[in-house]
C-alpha positions in Angstrom: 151.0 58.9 39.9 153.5 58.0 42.7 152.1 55.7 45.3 152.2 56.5 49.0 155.1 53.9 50.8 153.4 52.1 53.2 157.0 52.2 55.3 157.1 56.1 55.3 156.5 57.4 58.8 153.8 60.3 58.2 153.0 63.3 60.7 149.1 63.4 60.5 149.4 67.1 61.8 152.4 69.0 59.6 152.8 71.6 57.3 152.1 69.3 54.3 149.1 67.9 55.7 147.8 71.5 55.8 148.6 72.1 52.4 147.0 69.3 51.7 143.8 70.3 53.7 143.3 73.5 51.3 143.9 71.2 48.1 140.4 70.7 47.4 139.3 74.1 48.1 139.6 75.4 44.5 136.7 73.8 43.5 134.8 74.0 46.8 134.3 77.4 47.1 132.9 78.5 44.1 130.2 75.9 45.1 129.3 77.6 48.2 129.8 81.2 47.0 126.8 80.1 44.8 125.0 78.3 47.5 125.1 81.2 49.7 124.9 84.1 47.6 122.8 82.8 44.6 120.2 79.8 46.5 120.8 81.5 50.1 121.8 78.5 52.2 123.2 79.3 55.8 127.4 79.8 55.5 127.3 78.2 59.1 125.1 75.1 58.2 127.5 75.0 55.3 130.6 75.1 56.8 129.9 73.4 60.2 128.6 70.2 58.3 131.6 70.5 55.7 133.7 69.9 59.0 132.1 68.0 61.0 132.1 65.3 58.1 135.7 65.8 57.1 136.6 65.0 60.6 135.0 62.1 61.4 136.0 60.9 58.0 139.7 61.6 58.9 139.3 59.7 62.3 137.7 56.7 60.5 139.7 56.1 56.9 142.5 57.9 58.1 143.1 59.0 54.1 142.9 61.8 52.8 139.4 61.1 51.4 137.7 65.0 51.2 133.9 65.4 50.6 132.8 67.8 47.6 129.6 69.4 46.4 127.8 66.9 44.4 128.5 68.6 40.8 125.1 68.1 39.1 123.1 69.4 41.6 125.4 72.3 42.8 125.6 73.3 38.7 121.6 72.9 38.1 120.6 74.9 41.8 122.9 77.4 40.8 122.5 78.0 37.5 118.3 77.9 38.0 118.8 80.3 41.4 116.9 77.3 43.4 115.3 77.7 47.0 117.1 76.1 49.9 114.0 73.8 50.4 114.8 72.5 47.0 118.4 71.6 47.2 118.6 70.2 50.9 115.4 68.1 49.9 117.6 66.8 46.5 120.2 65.8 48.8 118.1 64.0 51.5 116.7 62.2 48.6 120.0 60.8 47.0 121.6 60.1 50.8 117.9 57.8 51.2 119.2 56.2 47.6 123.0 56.2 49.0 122.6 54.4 51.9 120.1 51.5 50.2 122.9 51.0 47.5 125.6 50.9 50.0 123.8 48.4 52.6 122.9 46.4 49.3 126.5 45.2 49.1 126.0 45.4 44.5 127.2 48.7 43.9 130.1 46.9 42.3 128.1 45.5 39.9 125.8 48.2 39.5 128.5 50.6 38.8 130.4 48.4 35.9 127.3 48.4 33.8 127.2 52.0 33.2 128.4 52.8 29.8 131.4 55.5 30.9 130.3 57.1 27.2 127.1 57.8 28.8 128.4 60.2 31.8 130.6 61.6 29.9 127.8 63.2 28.5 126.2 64.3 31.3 130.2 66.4 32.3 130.2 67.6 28.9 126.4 69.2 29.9 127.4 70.0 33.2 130.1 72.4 31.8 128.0 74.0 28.9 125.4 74.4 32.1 128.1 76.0 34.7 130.2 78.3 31.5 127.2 79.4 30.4 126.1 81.0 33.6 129.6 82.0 34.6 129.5 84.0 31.2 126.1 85.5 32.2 127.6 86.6 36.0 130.9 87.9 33.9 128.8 90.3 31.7 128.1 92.0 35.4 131.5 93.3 35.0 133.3 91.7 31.9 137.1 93.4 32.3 137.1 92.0 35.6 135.4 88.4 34.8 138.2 88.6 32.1 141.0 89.8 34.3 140.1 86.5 36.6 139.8 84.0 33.6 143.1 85.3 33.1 144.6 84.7 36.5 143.0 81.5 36.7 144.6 80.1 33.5 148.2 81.6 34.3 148.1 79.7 37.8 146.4 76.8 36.2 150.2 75.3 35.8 151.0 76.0 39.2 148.5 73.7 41.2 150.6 74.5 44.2 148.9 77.8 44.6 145.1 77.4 45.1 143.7 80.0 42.4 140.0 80.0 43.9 141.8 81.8 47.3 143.8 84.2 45.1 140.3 85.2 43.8 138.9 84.9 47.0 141.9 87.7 47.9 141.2 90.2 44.7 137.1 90.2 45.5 137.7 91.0 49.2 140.4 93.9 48.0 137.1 94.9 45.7 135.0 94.8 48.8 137.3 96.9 50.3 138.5 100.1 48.3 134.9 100.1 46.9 133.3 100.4 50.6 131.2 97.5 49.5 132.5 95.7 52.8 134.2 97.7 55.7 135.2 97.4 59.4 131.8 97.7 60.8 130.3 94.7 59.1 132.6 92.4 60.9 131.0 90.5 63.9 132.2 87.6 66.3 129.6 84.8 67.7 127.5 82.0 67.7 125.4 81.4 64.8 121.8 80.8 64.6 120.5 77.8 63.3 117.0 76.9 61.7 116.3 74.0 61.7 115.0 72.8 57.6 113.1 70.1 56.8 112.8 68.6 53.3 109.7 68.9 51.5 108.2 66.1 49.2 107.6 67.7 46.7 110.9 69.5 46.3 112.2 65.9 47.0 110.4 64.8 43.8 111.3 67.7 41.4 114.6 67.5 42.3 115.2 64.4 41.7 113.8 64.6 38.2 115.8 67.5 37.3 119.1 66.5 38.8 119.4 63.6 41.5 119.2 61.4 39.3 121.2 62.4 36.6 123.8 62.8 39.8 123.2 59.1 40.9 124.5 58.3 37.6 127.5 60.5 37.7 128.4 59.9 41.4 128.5 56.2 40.5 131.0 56.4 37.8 132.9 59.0 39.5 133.1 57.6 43.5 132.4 54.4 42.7 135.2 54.2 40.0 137.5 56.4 40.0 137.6 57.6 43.8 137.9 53.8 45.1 140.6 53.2 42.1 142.4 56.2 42.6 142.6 55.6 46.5 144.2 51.9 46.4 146.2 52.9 43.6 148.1 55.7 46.0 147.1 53.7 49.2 147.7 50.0 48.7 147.9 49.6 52.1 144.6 50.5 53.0 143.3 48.2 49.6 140.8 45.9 52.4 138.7 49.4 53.5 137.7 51.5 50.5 135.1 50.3 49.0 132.4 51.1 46.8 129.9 50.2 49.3 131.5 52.1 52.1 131.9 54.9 50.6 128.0 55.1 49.6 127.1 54.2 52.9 129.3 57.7 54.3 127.3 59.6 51.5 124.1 58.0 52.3 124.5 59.0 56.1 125.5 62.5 55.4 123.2 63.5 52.9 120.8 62.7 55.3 121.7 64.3 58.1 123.7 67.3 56.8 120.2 68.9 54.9 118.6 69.6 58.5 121.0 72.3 59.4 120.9 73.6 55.6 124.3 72.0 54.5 125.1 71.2 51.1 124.5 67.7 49.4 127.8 66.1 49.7 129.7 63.5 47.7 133.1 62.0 47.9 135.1 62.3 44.5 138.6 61.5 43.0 139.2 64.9 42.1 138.9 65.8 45.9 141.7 63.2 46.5 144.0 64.2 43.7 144.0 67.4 44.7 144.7 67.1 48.9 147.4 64.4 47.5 148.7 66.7 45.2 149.4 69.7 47.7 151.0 67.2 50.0 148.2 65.1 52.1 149.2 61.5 52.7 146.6 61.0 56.4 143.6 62.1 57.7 145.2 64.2 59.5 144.8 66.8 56.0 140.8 66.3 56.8 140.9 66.9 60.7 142.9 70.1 60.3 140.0 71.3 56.9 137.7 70.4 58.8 138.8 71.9 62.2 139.3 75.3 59.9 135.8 74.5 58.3 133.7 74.2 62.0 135.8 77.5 63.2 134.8 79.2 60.3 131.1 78.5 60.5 130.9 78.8 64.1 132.3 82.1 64.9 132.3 83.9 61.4 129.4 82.8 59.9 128.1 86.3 59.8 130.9 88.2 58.0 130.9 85.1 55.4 127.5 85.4 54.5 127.9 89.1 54.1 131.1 88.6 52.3 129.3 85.9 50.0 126.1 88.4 49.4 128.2 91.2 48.4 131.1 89.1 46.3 131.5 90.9 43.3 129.5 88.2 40.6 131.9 88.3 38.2 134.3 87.0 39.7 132.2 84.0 40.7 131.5 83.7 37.2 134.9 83.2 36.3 135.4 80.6 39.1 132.3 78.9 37.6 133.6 79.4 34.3 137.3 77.8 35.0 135.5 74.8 36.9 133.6 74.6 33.8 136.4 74.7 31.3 137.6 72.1 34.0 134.7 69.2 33.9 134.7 70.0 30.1 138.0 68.8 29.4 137.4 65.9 31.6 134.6 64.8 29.8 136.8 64.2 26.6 138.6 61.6 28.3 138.9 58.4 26.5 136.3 59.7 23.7 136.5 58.5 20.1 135.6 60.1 16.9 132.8 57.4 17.0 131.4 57.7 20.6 131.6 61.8 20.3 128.4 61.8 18.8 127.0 60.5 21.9 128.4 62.7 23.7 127.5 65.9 22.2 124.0 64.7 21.4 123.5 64.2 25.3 125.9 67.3 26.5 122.7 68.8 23.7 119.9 67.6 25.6 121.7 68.4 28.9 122.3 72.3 28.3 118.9 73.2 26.1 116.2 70.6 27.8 117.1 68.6 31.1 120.2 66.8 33.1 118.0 63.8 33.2 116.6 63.4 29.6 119.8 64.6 28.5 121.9 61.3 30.4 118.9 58.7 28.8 118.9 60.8 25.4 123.0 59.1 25.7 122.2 56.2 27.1 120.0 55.5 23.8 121.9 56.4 21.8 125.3 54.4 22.8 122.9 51.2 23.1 121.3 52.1 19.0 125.0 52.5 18.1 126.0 49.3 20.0 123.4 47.1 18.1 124.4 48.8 14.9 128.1 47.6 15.4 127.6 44.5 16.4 
């Protein structure tokens, strides 16, 4: 990947920085299609926090550094039809963990003792998880679930064209023509907000049945790859990415984002591919998603949570079935025929039992093959 030259004079507010703001969107929304229309969080909580993060994010890296929905508890809320109480307790609970990693300063450390074999695992479940209720949305309406996969594999070599909007576009052309969503269900104004506190005992169970499988991912994934990927296209900002700063962001927002029912957050290196990919090279890419984000739960919360309710479920399930195929392929990275085992045994566990059991189910195993190669 071609590195960002330090000497280039960047516009933090131009037409590539907005491409650049909608780069990560493809596998955003189908994250808060399911969190609104599936779990019932508020679209304004949602969005308003989404923004209010990416900005101040913007202002302080100045990078385009996005935020996404933490992947294993998005899939497992989703794919179980959680309560809000659950998920926003889930997420307070890993920003608690989050910020005690990051002020520890040994995240470093912590994070190179992970066996990568291990996570891979938990992807490869992660997928079966998300495909397997994409499939079960699809069979709402299979030609159309089909007609999508379709669309989203033909764009699939064009990453310049977002295929979660063009999706977006066809369901809201279904709305339409089928009278499903009309003229008089748009409204204008300020949302309302309920305030949400998280519940211990939701804090517990989710944490058992996903935060901490998601600990374990977000590690690898932010701790590795993000901070890797980001002084490998930024060298010149090499002295402030950091493992432990990055936690500390997540640690903060996670536990102030689950009040006002937003999702739990995490920052990620597919994020950053993809805003660098459609052109981001500043903050500026966050200010101006973010700025869109805020506007967007502000003053049309309503019509999105109507929009989200009513969004024909197939064609979720074929969003949730591409970003499936997506974490899938990803979790075949770097996998012998040796370590494959490992994987599949825990991708096993994973899908049929638990996220959690399934990621120590692969962590025993890599450490019994380990000693046996020794």
């Amino acid at each position: 990947m071609i590195q960002n030259d330090p000497r280039e004079k960047i516009k933090k507010f131009s037409l590539k920085e907005l491409g650049g703001a909608l780069g990560d969107w493809g596998t955003l929304i189908p994250f808060v299609i399911g969190y609104v229309s599936i779990v019932g969080l508020n679209p304004a909580g949602i969005f308003l926090t989404l923004g209010l993060t990416n900005i101040i994010l913007g202002i302080k890296f100045n990078l385009p550094l996005p935020v996404q929905p933490q992947k294993t508890i998005g899939t497992i809320a989703i794919s179980q039809k959680w309560n809000p109480s659950l998920v926003i307790s889930t997420g307070f609970a890993t920003g608690i963990i989050w910020l005690l990693l990051g002020l520890s300063k040994f995240l470093g450390r912590i994070a190179n003792k992970i066996p990568m074999i291990t996570v891979r695992g938990i992807q490869l479940g992660l997928g079966l998880i998300l495909g397997w209720t994409g499939i079960t949305f699809i069979s709402d309406d299979i030609l159309l679930g089909l007609f999508c996969i379709i669309v989203l594999l033909i764009f699939y070599k064009y990453k310049k064209v977002p295929s979660s909007i063009i999706l977006i576009g066809i369901g809201i052309l279904i709305l339409v023509f089928t009278g499903a969503f009309s003229i008089g269900d748009l409204s204008f104004g300020l949302p309302f907000f309920q305030l949400t506190f998280p519940n211990w005992n939701d804090f517990l169970y989710g944490m058992i049945f996903a935060g901490i499988a998601q600990l374990f991912l977000t590690l690898t994934n932010v701790m590795i790859a993000t901070v890797s990927l980001a002084k490998e296209l930024f060298p010149e900002k090499i002295d402030e990415i950091s493992a432990d700063s990055l936690a500390i962001n997540m640690g903060l927002m996670n536990m102030i984002n689950p009040f006002i029912q937003g999702m739990p957050l995490c920052h990620g290196s597919g994020g950053l591919a993809a805003q660098y990919a459609f052109g981001a090279r500043s903050g500026g890419s966050m200010i101006i998603e973010g700025s869109i984000e805020i506007i967007l739960g502000l003053f049309f919360s309503d019509i999105l949570f109507t929009f989200f309710i009513r969004f024909p479920q197939a064609i979720l399930g074929a969003m949730l079935f591409y970003t499936a195929l997506l974490l899938g392929r990803i979790s075949f990275k770097e996998v012998n025929k040796r370590s494959m085992i490992v994987v599949v045994v825990s991708a096993l566990f994973c899908f049929f039992i638990n996220i959690t059991i399934g990621f120590f189910v692969g962590l025993v195993l890599y450490l019994i093959f380990k000693k046996i190669l020794q």
